[in-house]
mmJSON file of the N, C-alpha and C atoms, coordinates in Angstrom:
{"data_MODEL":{"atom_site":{
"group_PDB":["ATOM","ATOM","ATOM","ATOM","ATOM","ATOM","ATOM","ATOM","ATOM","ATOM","ATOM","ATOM","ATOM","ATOM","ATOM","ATOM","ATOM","ATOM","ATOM","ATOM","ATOM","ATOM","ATOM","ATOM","ATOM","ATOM","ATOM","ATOM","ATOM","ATOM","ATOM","ATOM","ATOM","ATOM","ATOM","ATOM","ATOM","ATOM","ATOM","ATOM","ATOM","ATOM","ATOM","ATOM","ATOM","ATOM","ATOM","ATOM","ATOM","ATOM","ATOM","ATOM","ATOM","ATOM","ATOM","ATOM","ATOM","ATOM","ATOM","ATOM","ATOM","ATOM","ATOM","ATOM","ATOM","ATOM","ATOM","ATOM","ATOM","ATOM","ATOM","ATOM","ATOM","ATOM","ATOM","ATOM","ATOM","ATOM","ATOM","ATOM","ATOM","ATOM","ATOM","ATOM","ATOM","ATOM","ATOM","ATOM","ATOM","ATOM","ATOM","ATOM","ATOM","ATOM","ATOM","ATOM","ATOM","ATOM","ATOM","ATOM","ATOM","ATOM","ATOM","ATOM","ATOM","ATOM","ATOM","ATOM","ATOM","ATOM","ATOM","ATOM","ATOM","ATOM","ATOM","ATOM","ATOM","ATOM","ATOM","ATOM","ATOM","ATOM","ATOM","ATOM","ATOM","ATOM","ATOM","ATOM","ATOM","ATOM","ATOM","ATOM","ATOM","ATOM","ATOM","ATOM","ATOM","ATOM","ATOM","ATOM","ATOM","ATOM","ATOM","ATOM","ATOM","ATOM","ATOM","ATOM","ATOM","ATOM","ATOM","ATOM","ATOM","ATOM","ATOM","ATOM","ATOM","ATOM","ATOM","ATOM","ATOM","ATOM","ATOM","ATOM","ATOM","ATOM","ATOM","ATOM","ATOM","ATOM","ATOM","ATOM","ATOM","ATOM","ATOM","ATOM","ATOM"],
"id":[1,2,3,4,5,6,7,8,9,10,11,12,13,14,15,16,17,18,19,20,21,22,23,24,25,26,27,28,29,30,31,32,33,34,35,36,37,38,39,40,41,42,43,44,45,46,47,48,49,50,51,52,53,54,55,56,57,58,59,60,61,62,63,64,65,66,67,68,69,70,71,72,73,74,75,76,77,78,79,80,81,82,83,84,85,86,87,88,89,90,91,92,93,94,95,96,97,98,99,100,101,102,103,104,105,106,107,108,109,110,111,112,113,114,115,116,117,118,119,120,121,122,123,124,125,126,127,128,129,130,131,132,133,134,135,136,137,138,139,140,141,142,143,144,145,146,147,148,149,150,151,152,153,154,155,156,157,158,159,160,161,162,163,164,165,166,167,168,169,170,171,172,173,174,175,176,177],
"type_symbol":["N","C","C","N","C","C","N","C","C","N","C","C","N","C","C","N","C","C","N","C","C","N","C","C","N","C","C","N","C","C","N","C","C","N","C","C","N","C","C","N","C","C","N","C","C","N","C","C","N","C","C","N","C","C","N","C","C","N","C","C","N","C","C","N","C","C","N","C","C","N","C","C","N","C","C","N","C","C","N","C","C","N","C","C","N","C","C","N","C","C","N","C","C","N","C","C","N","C","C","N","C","C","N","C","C","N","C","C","N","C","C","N","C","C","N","C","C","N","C","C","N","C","C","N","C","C","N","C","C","N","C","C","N","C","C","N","C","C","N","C","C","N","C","C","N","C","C","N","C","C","N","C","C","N","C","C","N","C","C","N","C","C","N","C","C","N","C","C","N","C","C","N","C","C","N","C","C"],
"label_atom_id":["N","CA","C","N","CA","C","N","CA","C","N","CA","C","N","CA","C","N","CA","C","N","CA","C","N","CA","C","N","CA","C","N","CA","C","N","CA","C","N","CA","C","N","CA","C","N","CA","C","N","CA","C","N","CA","C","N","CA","C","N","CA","C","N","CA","C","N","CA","C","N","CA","C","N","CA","C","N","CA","C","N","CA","C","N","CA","C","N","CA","C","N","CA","C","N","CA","C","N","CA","C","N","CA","C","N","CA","C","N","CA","C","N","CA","C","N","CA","C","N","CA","C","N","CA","C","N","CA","C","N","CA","C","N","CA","C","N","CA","C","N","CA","C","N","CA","C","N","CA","C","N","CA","C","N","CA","C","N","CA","C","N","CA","C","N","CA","C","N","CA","C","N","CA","C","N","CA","C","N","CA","C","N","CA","C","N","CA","C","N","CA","C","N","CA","C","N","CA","C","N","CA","C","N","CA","C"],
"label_alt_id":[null,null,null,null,null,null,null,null,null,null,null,null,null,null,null,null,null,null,null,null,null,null,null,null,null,null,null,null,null,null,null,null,null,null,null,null,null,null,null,null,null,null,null,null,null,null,null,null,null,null,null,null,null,null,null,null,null,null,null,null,null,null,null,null,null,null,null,null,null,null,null,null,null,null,null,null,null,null,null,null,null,null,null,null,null,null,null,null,null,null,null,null,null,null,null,null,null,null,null,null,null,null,null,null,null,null,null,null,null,null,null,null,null,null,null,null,null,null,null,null,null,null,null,null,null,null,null,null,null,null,null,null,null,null,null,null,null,null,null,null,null,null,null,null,null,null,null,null,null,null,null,null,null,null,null,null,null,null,null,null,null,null,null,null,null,null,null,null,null,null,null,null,null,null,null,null,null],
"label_comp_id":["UNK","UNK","UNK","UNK","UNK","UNK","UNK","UNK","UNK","UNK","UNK","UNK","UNK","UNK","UNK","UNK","UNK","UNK","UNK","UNK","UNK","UNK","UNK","UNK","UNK","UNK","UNK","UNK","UNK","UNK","UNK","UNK","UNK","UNK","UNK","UNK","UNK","UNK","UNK","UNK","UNK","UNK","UNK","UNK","UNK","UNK","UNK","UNK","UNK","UNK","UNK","UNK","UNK","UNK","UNK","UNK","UNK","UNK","UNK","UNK","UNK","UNK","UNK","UNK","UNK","UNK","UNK","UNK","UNK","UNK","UNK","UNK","UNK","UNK","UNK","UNK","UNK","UNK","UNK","UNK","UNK","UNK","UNK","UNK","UNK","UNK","UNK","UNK","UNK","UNK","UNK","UNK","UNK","UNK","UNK","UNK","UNK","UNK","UNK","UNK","UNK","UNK","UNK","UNK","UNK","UNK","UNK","UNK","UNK","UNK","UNK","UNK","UNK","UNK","UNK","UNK","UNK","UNK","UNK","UNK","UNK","UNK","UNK","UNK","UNK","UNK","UNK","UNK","UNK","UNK","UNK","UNK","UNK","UNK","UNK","UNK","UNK","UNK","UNK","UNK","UNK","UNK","UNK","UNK","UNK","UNK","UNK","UNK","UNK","UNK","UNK","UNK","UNK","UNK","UNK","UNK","UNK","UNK","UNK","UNK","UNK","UNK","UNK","UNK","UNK","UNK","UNK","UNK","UNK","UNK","UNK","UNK","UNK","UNK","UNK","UNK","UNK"],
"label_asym_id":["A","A","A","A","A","A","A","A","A","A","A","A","A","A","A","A","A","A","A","A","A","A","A","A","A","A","A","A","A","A","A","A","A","A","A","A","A","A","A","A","A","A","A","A","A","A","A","A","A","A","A","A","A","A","A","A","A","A","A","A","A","A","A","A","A","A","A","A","A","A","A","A","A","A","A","A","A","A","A","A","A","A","A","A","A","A","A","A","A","A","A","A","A","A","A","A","A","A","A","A","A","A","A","A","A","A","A","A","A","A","A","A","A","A","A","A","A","A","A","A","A","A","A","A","A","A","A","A","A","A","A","A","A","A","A","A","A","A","A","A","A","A","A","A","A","A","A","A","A","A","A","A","A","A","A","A","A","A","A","A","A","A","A","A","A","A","A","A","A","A","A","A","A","A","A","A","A"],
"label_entity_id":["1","1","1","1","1","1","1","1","1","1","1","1","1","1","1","1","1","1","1","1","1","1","1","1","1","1","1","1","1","1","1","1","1","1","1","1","1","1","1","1","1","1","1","1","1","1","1","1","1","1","1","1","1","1","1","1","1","1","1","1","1","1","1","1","1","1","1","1","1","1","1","1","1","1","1","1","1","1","1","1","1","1","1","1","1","1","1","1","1","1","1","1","1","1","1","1","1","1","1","1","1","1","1","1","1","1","1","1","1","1","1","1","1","1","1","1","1","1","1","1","1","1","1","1","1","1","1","1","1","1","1","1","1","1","1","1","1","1","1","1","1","1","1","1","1","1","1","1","1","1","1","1","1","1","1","1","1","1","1","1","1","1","1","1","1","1","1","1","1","1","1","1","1","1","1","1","1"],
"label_seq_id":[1,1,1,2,2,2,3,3,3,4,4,4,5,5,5,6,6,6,7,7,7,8,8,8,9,9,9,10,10,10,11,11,11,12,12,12,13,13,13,14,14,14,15,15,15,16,16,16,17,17,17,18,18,18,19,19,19,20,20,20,21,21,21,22,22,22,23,23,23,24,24,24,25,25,25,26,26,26,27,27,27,28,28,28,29,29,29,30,30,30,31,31,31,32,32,32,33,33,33,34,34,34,35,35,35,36,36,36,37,37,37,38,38,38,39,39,39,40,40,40,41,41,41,42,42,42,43,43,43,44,44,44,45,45,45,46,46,46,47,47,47,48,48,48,49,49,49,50,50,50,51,51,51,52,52,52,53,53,53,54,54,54,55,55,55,56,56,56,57,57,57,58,58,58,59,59,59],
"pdbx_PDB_ins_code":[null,null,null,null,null,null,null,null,null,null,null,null,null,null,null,null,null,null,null,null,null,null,null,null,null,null,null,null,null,null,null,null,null,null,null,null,null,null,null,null,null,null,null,null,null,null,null,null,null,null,null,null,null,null,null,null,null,null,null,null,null,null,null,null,null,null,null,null,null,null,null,null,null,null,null,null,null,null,null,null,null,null,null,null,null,null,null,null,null,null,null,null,null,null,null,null,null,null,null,null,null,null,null,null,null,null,null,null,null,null,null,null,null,null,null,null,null,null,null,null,null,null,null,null,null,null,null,null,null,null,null,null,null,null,null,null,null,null,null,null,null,null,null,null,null,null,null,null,null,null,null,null,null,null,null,null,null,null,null,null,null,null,null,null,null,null,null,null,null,null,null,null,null,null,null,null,null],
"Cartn_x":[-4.02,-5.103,-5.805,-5.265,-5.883,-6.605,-6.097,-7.102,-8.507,-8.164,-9.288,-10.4,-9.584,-10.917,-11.301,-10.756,-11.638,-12.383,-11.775,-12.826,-14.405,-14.191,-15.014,-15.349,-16.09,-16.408,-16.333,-17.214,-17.172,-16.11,-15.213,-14.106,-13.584,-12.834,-11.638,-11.148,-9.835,-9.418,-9.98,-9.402,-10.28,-9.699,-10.404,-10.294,-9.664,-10.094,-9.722,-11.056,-11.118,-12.142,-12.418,-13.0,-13.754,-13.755,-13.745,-13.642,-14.924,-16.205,-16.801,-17.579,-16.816,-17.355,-16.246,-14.925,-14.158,-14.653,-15.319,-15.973,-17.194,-18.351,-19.194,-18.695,-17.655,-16.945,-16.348,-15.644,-15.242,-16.074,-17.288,-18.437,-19.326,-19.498,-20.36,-19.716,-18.274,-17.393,-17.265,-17.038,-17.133,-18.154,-19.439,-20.583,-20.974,-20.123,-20.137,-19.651,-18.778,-17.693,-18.408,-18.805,-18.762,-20.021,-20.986,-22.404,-21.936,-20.992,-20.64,-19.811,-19.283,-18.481,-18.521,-19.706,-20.379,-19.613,-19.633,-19.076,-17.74,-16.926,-15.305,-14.147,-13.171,-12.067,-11.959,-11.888,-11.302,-10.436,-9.294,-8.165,-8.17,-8.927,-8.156,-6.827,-6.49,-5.824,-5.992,-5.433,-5.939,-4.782,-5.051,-4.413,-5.183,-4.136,-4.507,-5.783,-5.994,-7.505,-8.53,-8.568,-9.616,-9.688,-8.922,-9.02,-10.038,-9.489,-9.882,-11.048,-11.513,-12.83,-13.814,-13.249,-13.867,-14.179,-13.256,-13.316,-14.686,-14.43,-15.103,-16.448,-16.485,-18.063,-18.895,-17.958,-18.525,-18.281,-17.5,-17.682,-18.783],
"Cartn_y":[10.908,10.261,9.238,8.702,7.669,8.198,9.25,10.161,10.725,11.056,11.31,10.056,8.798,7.561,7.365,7.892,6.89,8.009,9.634,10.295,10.168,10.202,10.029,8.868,8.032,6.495,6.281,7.772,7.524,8.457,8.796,9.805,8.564,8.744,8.112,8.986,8.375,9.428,8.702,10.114,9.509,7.733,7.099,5.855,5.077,5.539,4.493,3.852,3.368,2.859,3.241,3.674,4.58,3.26,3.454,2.761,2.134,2.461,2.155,0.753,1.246,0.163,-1.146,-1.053,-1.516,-2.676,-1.899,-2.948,-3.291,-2.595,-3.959,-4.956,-4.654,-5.821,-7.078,-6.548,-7.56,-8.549,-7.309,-7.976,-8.859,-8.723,-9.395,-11.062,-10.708,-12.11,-12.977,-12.342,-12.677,-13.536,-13.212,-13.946,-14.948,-14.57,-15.802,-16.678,-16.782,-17.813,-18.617,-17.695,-18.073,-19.22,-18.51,-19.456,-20.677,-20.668,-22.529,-22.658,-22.557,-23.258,-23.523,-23.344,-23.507,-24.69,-24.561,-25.473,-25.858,-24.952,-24.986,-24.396,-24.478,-23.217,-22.663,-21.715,-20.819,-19.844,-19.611,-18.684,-17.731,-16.641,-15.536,-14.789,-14.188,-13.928,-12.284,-10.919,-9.925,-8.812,-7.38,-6.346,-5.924,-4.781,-4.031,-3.628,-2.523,-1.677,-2.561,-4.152,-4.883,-5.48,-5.741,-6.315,-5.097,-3.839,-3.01,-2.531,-3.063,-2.347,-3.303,-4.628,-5.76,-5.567,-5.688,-5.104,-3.917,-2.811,-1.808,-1.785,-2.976,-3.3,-3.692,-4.803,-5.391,-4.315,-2.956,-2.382,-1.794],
"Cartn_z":[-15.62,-16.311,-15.425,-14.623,-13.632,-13.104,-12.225,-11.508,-11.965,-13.237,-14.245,-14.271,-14.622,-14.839,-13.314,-12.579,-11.196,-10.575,-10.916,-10.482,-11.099,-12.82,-13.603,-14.292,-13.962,-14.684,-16.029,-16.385,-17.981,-19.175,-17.945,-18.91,-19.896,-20.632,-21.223,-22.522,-23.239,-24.04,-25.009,-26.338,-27.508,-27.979,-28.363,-28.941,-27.541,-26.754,-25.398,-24.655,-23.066,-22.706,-21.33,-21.065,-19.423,-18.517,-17.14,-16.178,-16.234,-16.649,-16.623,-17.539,-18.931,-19.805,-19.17,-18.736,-18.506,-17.355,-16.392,-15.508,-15.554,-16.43,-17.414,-17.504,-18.695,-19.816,-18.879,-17.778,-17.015,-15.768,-15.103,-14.472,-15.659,-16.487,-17.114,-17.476,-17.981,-17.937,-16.55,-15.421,-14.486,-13.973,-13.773,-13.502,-14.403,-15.997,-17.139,-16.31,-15.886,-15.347,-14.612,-12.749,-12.339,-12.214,-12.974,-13.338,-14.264,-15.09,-15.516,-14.643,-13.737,-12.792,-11.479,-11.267,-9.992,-8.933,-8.0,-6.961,-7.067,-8.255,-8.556,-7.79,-7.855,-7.095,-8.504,-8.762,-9.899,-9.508,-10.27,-10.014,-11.063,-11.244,-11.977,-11.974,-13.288,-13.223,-14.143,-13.981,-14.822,-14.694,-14.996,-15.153,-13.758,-13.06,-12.126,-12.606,-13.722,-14.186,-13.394,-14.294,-14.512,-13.009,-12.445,-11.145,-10.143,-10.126,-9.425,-9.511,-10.96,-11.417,-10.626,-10.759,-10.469,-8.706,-8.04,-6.63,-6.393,-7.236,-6.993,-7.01,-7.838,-8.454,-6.857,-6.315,-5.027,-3.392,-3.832,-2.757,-2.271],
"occupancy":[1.0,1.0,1.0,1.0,1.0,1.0,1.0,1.0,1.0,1.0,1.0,1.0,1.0,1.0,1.0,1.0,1.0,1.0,1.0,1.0,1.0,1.0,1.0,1.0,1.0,1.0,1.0,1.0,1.0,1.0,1.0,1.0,1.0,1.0,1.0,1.0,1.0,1.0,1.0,1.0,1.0,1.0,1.0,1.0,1.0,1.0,1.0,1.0,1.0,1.0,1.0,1.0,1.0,1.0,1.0,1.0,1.0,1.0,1.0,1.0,1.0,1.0,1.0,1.0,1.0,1.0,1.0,1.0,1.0,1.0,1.0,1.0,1.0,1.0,1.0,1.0,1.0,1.0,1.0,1.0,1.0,1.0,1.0,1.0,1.0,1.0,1.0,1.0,1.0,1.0,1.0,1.0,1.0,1.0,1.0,1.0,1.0,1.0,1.0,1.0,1.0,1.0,1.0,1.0,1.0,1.0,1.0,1.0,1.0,1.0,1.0,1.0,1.0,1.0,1.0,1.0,1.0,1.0,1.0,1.0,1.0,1.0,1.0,1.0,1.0,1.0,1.0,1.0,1.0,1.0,1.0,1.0,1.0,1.0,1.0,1.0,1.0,1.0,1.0,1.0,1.0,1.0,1.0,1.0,1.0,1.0,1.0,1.0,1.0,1.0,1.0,1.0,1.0,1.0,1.0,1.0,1.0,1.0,1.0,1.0,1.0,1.0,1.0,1.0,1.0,1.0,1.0,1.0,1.0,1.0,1.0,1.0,1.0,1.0,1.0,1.0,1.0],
"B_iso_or_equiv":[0.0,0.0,0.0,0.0,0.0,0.0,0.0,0.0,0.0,0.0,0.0,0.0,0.0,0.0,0.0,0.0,0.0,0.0,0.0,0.0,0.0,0.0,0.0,0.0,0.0,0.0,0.0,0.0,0.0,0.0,0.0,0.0,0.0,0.0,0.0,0.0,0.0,0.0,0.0,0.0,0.0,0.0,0.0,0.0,0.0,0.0,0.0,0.0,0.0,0.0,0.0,0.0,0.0,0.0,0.0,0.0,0.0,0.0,0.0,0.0,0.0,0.0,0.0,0.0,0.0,0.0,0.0,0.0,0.0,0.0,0.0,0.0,0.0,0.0,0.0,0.0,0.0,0.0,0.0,0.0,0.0,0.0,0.0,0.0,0.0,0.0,0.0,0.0,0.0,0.0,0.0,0.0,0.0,0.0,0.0,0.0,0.0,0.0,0.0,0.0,0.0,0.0,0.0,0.0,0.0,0.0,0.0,0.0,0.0,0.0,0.0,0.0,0.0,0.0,0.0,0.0,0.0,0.0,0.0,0.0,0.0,0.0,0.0,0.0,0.0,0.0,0.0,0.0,0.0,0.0,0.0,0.0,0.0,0.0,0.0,0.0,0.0,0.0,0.0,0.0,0.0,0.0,0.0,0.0,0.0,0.0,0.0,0.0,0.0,0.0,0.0,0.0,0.0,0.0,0.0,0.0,0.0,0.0,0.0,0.0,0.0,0.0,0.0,0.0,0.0,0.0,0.0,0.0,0.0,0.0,0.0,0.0,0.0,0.0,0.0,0.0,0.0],
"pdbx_formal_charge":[null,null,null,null,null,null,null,null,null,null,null,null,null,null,null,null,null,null,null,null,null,null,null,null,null,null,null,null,null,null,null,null,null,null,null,null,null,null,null,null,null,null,null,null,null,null,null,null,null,null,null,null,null,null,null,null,null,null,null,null,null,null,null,null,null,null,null,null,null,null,null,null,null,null,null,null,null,null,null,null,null,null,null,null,null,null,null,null,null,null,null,null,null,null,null,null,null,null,null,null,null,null,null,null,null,null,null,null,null,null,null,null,null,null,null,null,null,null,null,null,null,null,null,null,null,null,null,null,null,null,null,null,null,null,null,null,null,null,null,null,null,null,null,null,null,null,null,null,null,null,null,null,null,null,null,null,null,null,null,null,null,null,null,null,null,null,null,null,null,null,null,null,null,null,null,null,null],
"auth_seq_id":[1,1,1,2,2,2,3,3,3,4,4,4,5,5,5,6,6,6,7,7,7,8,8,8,9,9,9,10,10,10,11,11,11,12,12,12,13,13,13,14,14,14,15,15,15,16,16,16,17,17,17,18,18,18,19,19,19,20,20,20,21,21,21,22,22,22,23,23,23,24,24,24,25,25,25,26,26,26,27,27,27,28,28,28,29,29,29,30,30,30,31,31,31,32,32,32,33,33,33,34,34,34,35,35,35,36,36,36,37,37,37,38,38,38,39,39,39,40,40,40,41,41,41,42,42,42,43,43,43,44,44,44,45,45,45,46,46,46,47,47,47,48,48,48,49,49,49,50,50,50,51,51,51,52,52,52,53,53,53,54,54,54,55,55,55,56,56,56,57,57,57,58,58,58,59,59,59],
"auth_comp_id":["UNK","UNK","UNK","UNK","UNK","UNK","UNK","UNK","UNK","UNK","UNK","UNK","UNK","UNK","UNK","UNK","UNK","UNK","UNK","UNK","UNK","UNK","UNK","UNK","UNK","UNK","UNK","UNK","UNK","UNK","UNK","UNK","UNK","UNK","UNK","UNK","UNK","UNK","UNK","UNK","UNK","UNK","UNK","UNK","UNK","UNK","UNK","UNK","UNK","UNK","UNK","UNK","UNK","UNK","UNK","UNK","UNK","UNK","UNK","UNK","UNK","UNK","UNK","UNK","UNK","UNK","UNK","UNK","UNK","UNK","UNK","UNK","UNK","UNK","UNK","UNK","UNK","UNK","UNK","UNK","UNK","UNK","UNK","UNK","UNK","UNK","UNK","UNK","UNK","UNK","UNK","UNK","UNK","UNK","UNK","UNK","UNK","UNK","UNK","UNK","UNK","UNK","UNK","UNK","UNK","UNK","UNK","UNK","UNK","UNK","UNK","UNK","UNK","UNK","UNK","UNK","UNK","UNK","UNK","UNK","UNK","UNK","UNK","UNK","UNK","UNK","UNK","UNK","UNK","UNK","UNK","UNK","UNK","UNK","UNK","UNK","UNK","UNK","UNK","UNK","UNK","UNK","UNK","UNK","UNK","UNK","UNK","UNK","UNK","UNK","UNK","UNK","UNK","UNK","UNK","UNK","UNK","UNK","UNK","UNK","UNK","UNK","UNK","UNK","UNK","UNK","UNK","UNK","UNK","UNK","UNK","UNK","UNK","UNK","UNK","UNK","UNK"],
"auth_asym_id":["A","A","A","A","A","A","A","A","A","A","A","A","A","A","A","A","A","A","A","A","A","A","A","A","A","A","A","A","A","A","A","A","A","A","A","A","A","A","A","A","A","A","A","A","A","A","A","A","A","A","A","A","A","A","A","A","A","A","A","A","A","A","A","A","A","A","A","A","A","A","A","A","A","A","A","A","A","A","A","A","A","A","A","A","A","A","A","A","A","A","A","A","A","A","A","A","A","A","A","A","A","A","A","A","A","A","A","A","A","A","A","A","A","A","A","A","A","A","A","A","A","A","A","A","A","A","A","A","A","A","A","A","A","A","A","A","A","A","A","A","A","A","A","A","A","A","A","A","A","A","A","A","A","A","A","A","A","A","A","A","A","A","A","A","A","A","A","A","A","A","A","A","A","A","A","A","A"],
"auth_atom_id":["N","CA","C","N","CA","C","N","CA","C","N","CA","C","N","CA","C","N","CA","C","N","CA","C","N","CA","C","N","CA","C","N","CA","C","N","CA","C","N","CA","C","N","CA","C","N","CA","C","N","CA","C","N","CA","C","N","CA","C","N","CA","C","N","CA","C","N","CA","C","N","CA","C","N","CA","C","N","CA","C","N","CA","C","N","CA","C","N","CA","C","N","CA","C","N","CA","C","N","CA","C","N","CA","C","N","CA","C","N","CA","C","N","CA","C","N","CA","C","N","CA","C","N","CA","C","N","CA","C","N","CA","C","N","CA","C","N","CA","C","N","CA","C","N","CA","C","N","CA","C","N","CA","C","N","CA","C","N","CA","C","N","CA","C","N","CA","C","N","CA","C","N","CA","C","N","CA","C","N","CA","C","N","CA","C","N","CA","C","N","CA","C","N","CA","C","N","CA","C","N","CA","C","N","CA","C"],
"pdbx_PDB_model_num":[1,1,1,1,1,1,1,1,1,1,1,1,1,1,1,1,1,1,1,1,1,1,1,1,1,1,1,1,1,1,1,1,1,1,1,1,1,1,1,1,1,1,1,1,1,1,1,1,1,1,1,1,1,1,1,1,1,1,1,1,1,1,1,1,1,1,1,1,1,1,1,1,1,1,1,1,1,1,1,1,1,1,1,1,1,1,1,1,1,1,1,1,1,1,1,1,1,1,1,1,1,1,1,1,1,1,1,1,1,1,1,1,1,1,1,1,1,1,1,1,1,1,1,1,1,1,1,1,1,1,1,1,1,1,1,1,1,1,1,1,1,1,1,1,1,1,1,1,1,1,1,1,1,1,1,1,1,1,1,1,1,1,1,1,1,1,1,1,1,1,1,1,1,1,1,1,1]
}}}
C-alpha cells in the first residue's frame, strides 16, 4: 500500500487519505506556523507519512 500512495498521490483506500490531501493538510499548517512565528526556532514534531510529505513538497 505504500508503494501504491507514493506511486500515486491521489490513491488511497476507501475512507482513508491520499498522499496528496495528506501533504496539503500538512503544507498548509506548516506555513500557518511558520508565518506567526517568524524570527523563532521551532521544533516539529510528526509521523513518518507527514514528515515525508512535507520534505517532498520542498524537493
Amino acid at each position: 500500500m505504500l508503494k501504491k500512495r507514493w506511486d500515486n498521490f491521489d490513491f488511497h483506500e476507501e475512507n482513508g487519505e491520499s498522499m496528496n490531501s495528506l501533504q496539503q493538510r500538512n503544507i498548509a499548517v506548516l506555513f500557518e506556523i511558520l508565518s506567526k512565528h517568524k524570527n523563532e526556532n521551532i521544533l516539529f514534531s510528526t509521523h513518518g507519512a507527514a514528515l515525508s510529505s512535507i520534505l517532498n513538497y520542498f524537493n
